[in-house]
C-alpha positions as CSV (number, residue, x, y, z in Angstrom):
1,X,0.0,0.0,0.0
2,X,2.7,2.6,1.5
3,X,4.7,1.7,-2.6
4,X,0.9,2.7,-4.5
5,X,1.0,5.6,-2.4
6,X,4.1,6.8,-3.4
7,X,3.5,6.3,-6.9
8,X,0.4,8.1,-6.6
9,X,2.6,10.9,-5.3
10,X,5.1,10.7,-8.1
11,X,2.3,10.6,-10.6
12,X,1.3,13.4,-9.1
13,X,5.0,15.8,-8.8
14,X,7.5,17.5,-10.8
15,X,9.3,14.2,-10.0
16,X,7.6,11.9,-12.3
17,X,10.7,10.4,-13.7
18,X,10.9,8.6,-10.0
19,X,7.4,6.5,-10.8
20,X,9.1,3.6,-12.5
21,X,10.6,2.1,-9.3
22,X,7.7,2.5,-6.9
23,X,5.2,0.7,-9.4
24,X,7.8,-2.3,-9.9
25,X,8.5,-2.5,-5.8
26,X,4.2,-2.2,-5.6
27,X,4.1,-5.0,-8.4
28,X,6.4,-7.3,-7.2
29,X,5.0,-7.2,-3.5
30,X,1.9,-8.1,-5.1
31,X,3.1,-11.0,-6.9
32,X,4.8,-12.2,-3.9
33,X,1.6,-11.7,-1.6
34,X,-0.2,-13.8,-4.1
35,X,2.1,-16.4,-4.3
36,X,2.0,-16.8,-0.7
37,X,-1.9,-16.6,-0.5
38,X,-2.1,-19.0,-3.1
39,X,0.2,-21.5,-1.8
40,X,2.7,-21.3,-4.9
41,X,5.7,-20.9,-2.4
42,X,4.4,-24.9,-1.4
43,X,3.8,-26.3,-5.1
44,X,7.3,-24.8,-6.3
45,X,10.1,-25.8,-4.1
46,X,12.5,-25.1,-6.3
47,X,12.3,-21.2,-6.2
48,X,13.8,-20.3,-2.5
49,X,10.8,-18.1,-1.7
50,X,12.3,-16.6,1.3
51,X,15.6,-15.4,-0.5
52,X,13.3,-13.5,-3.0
53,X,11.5,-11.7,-0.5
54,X,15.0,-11.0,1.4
55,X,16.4,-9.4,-2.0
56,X,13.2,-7.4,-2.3
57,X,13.6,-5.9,1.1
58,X,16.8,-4.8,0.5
59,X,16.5,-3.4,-2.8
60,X,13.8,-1.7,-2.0
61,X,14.9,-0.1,1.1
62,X,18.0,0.9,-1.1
63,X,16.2,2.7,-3.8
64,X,13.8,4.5,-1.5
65,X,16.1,5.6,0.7
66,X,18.6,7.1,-2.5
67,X,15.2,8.4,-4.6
68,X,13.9,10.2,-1.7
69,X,16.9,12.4,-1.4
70,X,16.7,12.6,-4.8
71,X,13.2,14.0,-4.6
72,X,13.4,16.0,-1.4
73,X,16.5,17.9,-2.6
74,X,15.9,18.7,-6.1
75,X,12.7,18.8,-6.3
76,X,10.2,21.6,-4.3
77,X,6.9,21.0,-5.3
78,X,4.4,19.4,-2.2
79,X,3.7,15.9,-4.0
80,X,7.3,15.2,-4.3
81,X,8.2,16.3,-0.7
82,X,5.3,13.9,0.1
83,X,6.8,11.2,-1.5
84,X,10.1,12.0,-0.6
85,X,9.1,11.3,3.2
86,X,6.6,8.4,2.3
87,X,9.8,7.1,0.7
88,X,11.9,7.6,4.3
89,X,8.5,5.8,6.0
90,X,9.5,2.9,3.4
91,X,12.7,2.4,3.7
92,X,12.0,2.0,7.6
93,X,9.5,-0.6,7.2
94,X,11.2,-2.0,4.5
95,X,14.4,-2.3,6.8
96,X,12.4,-3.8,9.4
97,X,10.7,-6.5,7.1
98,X,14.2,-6.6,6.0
99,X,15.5,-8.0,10.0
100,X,12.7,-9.9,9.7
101,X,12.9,-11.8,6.5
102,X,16.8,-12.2,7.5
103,X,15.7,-14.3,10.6
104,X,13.2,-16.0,8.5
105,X,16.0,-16.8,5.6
106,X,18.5,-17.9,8.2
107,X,15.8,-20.7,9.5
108,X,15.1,-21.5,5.9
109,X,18.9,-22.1,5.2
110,X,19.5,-24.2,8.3
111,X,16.4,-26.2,7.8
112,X,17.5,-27.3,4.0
113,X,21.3,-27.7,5.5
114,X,20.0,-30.5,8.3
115,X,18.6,-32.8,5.1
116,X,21.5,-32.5,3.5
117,X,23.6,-36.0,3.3
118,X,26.8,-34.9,5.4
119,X,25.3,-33.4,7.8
120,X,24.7,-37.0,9.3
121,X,27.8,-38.1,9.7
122,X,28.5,-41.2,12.1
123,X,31.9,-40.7,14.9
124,X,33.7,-43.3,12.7
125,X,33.7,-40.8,9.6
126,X,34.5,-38.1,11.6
127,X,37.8,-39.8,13.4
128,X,41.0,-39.4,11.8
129,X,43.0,-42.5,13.1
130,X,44.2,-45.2,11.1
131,X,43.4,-48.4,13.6
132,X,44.2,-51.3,11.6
């Protein structure tokens, strides 16, 4: 909601050149959201669902954060201020789904780690001396 909103406000501003990323950030959270209402993160394993909403997070705080200086400094017109600090309110919730997802990855990872074949080694395997 908070990306459509700043798009709205770009739309809006002398700052229109700035839209593009805001409708891409809104687009892809709502592909994402639907992919997790609809259970697509369960039918595809294959796709590491949590790593693509970790690399959103941080892209998107990344570009919000550098296009709202952009559009709070150059630009003086009230729909691009507005944006400029809807952008700042993004990047903080984007940096805090950000921690989130990171905790969330981190699980993820260790969970697919634990299957994994060597990670059940026996104390024969893992001893070094030659007995024989």
């Amino acid at each position: 909601v908070l990306s459509f909103i700043i798009f709205i406000c770009y739309i809006a501003s002398l700052a229109a050149s700035f839209m593009m990323a805001p409708l891409l950030e809104f687009l892809l959270a709502l592909f994402l959201f639907f992919a997790y209402a609809s259970k697509l993160n369960e039918k595809f394993k294959g796709v590491h669902w949590p790593l693509a909403d970790f690399l959103r997070c941080v892209t998107a705080a990344i570009i919000y954060f550098a296009i709202s200086i952009a559009a709070v400094s150059k630009y003086s017109d009230g729909a691009s201020k507005a944006a400029g600090v809807f952008g700042f309110v993004a990047t903080i919730v984007f940096a805090i789904d950000f921690y989130i997802t990171f905790n969330d990855l981190v699980t993820f990872l260790k969970q697919g780690s634990s299957g994994s074949p060597e990670g059940h080694r026996t104390g024969d395997e893992d001893s070094n001396s030659d007995s024989d």
